[in-house]
N, C-alpha and C positions, 0 to 999 in steps of 0.2 A: 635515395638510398634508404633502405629500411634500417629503423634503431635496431640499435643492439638488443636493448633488451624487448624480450615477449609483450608482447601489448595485452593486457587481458581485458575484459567488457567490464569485472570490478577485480582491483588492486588490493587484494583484504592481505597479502602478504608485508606489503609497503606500508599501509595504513601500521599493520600488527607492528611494524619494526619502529615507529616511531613514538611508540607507547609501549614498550614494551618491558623496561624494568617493574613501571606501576602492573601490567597484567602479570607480570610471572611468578611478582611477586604474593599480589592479590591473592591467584590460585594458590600457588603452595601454603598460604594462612590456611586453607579450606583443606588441604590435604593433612597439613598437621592437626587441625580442630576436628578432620574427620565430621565437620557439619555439612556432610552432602546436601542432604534436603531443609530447606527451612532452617538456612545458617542466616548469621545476622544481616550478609550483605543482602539479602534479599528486603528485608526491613527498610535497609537504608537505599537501597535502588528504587523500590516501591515510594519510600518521601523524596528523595529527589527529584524522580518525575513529577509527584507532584506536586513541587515547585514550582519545574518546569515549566511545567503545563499550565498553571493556578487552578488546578481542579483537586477537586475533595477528596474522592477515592479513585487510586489504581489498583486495581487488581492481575497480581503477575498470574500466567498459566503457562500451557508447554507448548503453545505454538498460535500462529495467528487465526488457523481455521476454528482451534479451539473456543476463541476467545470470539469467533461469531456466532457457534452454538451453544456455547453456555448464554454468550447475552439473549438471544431467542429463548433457552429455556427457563431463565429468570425472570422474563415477559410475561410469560404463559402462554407463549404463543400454539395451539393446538390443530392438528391435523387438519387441514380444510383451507385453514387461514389463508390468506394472499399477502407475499411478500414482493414489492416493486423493486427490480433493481436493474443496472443496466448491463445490454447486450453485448456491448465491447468492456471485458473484464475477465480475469483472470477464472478460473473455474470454481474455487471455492467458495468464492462469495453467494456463489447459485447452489455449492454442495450441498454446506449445511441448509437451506433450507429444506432440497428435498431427500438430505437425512433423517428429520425430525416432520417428515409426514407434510409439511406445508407446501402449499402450491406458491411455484418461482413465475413472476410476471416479469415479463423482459421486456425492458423499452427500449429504445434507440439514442443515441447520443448525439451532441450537437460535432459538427464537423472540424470546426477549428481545434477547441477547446479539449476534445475529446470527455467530457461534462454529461451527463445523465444529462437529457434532454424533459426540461421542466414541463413543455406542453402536455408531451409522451404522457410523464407521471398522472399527470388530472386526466388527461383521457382514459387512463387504462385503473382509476381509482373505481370500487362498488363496495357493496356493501360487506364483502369478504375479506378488504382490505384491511391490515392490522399495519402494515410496518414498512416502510422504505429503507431502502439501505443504499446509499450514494455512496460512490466508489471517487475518492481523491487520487487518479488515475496519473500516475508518471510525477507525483511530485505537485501536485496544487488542486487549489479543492476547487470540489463544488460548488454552484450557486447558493448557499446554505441558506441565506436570509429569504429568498423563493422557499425553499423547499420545506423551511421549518412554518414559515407564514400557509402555505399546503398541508403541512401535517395539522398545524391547531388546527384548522378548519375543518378538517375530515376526524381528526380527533385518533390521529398513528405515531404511533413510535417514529422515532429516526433514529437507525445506527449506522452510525459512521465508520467505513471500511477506511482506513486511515495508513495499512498497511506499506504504502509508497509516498506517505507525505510526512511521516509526523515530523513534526520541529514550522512548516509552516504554516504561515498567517491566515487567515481568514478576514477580510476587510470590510466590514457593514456601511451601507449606505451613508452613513454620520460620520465615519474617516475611524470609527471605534474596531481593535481588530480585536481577534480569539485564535487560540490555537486550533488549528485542526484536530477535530475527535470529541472539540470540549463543548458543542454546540447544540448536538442533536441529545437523546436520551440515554443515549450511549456509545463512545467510542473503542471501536476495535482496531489491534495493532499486531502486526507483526516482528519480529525479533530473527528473523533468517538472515545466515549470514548476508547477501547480499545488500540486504535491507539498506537505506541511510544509515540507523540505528541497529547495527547487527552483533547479534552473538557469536558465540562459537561451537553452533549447534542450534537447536528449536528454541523458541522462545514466544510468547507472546504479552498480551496484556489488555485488560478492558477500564475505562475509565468512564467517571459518572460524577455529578455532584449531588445524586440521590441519595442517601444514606439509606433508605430501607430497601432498594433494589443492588445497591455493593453489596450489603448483608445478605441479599439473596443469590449474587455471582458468587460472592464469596462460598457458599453453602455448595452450591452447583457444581462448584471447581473441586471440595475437598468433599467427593460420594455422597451429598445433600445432607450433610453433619454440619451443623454448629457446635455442638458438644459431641466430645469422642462418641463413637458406638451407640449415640442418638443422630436417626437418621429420616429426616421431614420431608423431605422431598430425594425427587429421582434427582440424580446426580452424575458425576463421573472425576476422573481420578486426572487432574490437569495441573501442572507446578510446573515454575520455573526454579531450576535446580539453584544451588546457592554459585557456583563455578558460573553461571551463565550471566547471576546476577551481578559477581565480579566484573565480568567482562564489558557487559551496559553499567556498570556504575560510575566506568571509566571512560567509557567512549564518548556517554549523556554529557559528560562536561566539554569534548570537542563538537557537539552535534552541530551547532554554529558556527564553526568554524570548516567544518566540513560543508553546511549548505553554501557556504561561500566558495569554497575551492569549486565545485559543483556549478557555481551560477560562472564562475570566470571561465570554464570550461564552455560551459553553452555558449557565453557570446564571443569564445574565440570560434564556435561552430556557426554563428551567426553570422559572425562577421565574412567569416569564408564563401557563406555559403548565398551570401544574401542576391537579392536578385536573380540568382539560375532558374529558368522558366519550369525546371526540372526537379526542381527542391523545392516544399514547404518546409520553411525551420518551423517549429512549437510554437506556438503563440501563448502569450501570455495574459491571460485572463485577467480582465482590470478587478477582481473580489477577490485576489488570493497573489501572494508571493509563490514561487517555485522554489522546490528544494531539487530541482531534477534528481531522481531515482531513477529514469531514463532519459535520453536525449533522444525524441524520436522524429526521424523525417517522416513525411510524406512523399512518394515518388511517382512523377508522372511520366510516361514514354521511357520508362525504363524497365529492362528485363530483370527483375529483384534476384531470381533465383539465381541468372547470369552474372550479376556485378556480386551478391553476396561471397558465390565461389569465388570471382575473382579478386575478393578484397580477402578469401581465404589463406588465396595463393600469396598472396603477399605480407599474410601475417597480422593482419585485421580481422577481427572477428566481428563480426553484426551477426541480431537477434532480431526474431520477428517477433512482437507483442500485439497482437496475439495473432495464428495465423487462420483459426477457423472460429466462426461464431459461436455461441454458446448456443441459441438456437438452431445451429446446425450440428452440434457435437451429438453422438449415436446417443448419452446418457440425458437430455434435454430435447428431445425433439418432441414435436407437440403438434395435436390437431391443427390447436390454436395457431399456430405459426405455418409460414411457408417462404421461402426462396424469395428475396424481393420485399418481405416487411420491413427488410432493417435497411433500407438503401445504406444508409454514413456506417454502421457497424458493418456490411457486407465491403462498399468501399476500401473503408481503415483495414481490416485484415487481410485486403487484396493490394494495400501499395505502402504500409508501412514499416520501416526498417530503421531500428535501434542500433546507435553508434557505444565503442565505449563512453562510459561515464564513471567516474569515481573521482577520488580526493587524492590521487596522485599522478594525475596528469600532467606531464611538462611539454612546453612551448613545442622541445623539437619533436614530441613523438605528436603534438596534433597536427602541426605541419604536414607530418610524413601523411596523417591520417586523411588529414583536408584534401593535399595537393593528389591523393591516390584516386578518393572519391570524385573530384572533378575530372581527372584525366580519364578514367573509364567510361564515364558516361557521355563525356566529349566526342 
């Protein structure tokens, strides 16, 4: 029988109801202090993350794509340049590169993992290369201690696309962990509602333990001003509002508690799911904890478009992440590329499919969710 209540893919309604004196309250402070932009919670969001985190400088802006092009224009990274990043990943991670003139190199990912594939990266490194950008895709990172150990050597930036993981771990060879984003030269993050960590509206953030390249995001984010009306560098106009900062000042202290409701969800999906010759559940990467940001199968000898409608019909929604490759998208297509470079990137967007995931999941609606998805594909 189908729950009563709407299943949604994320529960930002439920989440909002159980926090909700501290946010309404929060905001109405910012409507009476009338401190829209650049009120104090912003301050205090900005050092709590970096708590959080243990890193030096965050810098808040208005959204997570933002927070990839200003760290690219705080690089210096200049028109020609080669940026590596991977093929299965959401679109902006490739935008802003070729907004800001530089050429987007796309590798392939490893199949389990869904992980920028390490070899990929070295093969397709030359002399044009300036910067890698590893995508901690669905909630757990990259191979970071590979990839940083590849950047000294070539002598590249790494910025970390951190946008579906921030809150997890990173686990180095020695058992020593790090927050995801706090590893590479710079990490980038999103604030969208859906996010783990979400607002209630755009949001983003870049973080760094560089002191003279914060000062230079910094600069990048408020029109390339350090001092009012002195203006050193190209710039653009990117904040997170002070209302938004409320909203993450309060959530940042459940984020843990949330990556937990998250993980008991996955493995009441695992447990259901485990063995069906038909299902790949997530694997879990032995260099990183999961904060699932999505729960995604794998599906083999199944009609994706035919079960998704029919898990419609019944009040389940599933999401494909993602469903066309980036070197196959009309804005990305390249000499350089053709049909068949990316076998596991053309794969992954031809058989997988996102279940809900969020931080208000109860027993009877996974049930309902579980026992619907086996029965159809039975």
């Amino acid at each position: 029988m189908m729950t009563e209540k709407k299943i949604q893919m994320v529960d930002l309604k439920g989440q909002y109801e159980k926090i909700k004196s501290e946010i309404d309250s929060g905001i109405q402070e910012v409507i009476n202090t009338t401190a829209f932009i650049n009120g104090p919670a912003v301050k205090e969001f900005q050092s709590d993350l970096e708590k959080y985190l243990n890193v030096k400088h965050v810098i808040p802006c208005a959204n997570g794509t933002d927070a990839l092009q200003i760290a690219m224009m705080a690089l210096g990274l200049k028109p020609g340049d080669e940026v590596i990043t991977a093929s299965f990943t959401y679109v902006a991670t490739a935008e802003v590169i070729g907004l800001l003139g530089l050429t987007p190199v796309l590798v392939d990912v490893y199949p389990d993992t869904f992980d920028i594939n390490i070899e990929e990266i070295e093969r397709n490194i030359t002399s044009k290369t300036k910067a890698i950008v590893p995508v901690h895709l669905f909630g757990q990172c990259a191979n970071m201690e590979r990839i940083m150990t590849l950047a000294k050597k070539h002598n590249l930036y790494v910025i970390e696309d951190v946008a579906q993981a921030l809150g997890a771990d990173y686990i180095f060879s020695n058992g020593t962990k790090q927050k995801a984003g706090t590893i590479g030269t710079i990490g980038c993050t999103s604030f969208f509602p859906s996010k783990n960590l979400g607002c209630y509206g755009d949001g983003g953030a870049m973080y760094t333990d560089d002191d003279e390249l914060a000062k230079k995001m910094r600069m990048v984010a408020h029109h390339g001003q350090s001092v009012q009306y002195v203006h050193d560098v190209l710039g653009v106009n990117s904040r997170l509002d002070t209302i938004q900062a409320v909203v993450l000042k309060t959530k940042l202290k459940h984020l843990d508690s949330y990556a937990f409701a998250r993980n008991k969800v996955a493995d009441y999906y695992d447990k259901a799911f485990a063995n069906n010759p038909k299902l790949k559940t997530p694997v879990r990467s032995l260099n990183s904890n999961h904060v699932f940001h999505q729960y995604t199968l794998q599906l083999t000898g199944i009609d994706r478009t035919k079960l998704r409608e029919q898990l419609a019909e019944k009040g389940i929604p599933a999401m494909i992440y993602y469903p066309i490759p980036l070197h196959m998208q009309n804005a990305y297509k390249s000499d350089r590329y053709k049909d068949g470079d990316f076998p596991v990137t053309e794969k992954l967007c031809a058989c997988v499919l996102s279940l809900p995931m969020h931080t208000e999941l109860e027993p009877e609606t996974l049930r309902y969710i579980t026992e619907t998805v086996l029965q159809l594909i039975n």
